[in-house]
C-alpha positions in Angstrom: 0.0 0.0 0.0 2.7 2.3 0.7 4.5 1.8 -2.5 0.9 3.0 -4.4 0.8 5.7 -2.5 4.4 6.9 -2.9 4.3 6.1 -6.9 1.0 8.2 -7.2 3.1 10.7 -5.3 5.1 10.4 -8.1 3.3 10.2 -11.1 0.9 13.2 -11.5 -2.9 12.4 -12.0 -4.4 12.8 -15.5 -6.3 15.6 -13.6 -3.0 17.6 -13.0 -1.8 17.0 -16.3 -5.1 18.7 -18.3 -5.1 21.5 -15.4 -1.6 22.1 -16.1 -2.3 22.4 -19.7 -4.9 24.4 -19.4 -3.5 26.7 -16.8 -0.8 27.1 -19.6 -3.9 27.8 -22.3 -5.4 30.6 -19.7 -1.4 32.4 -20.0 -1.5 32.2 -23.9 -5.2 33.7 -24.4 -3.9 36.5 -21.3 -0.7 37.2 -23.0 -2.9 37.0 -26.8 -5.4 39.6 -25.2 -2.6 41.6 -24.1 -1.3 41.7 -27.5 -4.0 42.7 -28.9 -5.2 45.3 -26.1 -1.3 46.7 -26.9 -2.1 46.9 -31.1 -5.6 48.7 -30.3 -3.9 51.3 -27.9 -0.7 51.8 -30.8 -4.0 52.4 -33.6 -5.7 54.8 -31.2 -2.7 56.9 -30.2 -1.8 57.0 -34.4 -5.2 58.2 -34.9 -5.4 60.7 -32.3 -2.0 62.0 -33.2 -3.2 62.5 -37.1 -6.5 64.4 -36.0 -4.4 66.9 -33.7 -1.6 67.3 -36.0 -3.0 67.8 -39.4 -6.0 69.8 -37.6 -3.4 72.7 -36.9 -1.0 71.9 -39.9 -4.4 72.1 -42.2 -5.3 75.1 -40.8 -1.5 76.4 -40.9 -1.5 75.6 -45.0 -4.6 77.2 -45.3 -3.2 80.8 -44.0 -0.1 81.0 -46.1 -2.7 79.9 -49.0 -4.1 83.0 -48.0 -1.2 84.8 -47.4 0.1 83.7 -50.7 -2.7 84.4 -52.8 -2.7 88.1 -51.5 0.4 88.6 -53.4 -1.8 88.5 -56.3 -3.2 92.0 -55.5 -1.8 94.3 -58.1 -2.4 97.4 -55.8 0.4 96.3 -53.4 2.5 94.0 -55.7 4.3 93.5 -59.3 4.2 90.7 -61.4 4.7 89.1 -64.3 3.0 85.8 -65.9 6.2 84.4 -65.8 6.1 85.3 -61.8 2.7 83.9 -61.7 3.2 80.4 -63.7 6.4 79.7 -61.6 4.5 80.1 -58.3 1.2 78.1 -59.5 3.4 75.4 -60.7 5.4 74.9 -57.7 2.4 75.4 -55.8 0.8 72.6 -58.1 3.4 70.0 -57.6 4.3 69.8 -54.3 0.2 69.5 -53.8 0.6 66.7 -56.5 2.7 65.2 -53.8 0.6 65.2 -51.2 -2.5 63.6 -52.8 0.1 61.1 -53.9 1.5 60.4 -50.5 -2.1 60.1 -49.4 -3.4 57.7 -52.2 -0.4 55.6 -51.6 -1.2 55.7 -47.7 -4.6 54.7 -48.3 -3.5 51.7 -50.3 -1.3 50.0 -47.8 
């Protein structure tokens, strides 16, 4: 009788085995949610960061716009089309640029 006892001692149960195992299963799906939990904070904190970024660069662009287009009153400034077409076309491109850099964003 003693020997049963002592190799039971020894041998764990089928019982201990599956609640060892599933112990084990309970630290993956923890670690898993954790994971996860991490990914959803990293998506939030991107997002939050675009809206309060481009909210004051947008609004930044948009005054030298305006700043910029004011050179176009001929009361207060000289120009010539050559003046004009040089400004529009580098105004042009590097607007080309961003819609390009946003299509390609959107596409990833």
């Amino acid at each position: 009788m003693n020997i049963n006892l002592e190799k039971s001692k020894l041998e764990p149960s089928f019982d201990d085995f599956i609640k060892r195992y599933q112990k084990e299963d309970i630290e993956i799906l923890d670690l898993r949610d954790k994971i996860i939990e991490d990914k959803r904070k990293k998506i939030v904190e991107k997002k939050n960061n675009f809206q309060r970024l481009s909210k004051k660069r947008l609004n930044n662009l948009l005054k030298n716009i305006n700043l910029l287009s004011n050179l176009s009153n001929t009361s207060y400034y000289s120009f010539n089309e050559e003046d004009s077409k040089i400004l529009t076309s580098k105004l042009k491109k590097e607007m080309n640029k961003v819609f390009k850099n946003y299509n390609i964003g959107l596409c990833r």
